[in-house]
C-alpha positions in Angstrom: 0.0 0.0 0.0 1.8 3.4 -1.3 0.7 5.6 2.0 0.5 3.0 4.5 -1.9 2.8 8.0 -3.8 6.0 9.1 -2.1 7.1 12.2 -4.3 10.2 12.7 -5.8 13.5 11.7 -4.1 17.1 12.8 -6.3 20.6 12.2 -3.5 22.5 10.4 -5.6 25.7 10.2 -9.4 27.2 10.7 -10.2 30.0 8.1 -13.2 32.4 7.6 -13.7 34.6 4.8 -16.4 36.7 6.7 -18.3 35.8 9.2 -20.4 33.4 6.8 -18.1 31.2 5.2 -15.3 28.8 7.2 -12.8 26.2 5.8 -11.1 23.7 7.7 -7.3 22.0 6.2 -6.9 18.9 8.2 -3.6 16.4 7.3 -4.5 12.8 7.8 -1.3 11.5 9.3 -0.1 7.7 7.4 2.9 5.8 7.7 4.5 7.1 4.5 2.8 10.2 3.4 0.0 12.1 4.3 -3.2 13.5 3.1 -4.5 17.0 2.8 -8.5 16.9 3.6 -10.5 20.2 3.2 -13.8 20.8 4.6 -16.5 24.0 3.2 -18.9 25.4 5.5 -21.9 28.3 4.9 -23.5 29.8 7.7 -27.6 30.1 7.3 -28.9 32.5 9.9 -27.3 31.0 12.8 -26.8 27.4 11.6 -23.0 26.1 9.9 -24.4 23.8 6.6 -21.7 21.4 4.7 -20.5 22.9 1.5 -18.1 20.7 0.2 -14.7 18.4 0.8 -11.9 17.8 -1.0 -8.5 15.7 -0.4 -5.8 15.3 -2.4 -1.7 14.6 -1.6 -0.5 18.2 -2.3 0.2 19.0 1.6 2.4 22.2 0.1 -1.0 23.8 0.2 -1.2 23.0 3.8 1.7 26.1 4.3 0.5 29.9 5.1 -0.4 31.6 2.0 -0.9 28.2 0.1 -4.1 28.5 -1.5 
């Protein structure tokens, strides 16, 4: 198996673009790589609604001012 057992997730950083909109870049930890998993959230009125994820091996984009 290319990346090996899941030893974990870590929350590499918590982002809002206004007070509406929040992302959430987590790296899931594996013996010989690791994953980047990103999470979309919209706020209704007072209520945080799932967007969209996405995960994908490019974990330069887990750096400050990756996009």
């Amino acid at each position: 198996d290319r990346v090996g057992k899941s030893m974990g997730f870590v929350l590499v950083r918590r982002e809002m673009a206004t007070d509406v909109l929040l992302r959430l870049s987590y790296l899931e930890r594996f013996d010989n790589t690791g994953l980047r998993w990103t999470f979309l959230f919209y706020k209704v009125r007072d209520v945080w609604k799932f967007q969209s994820l996405a995960c994908d091996d490019d974990l330069t984009k887990l750096f400050p001012g990756a996009n």
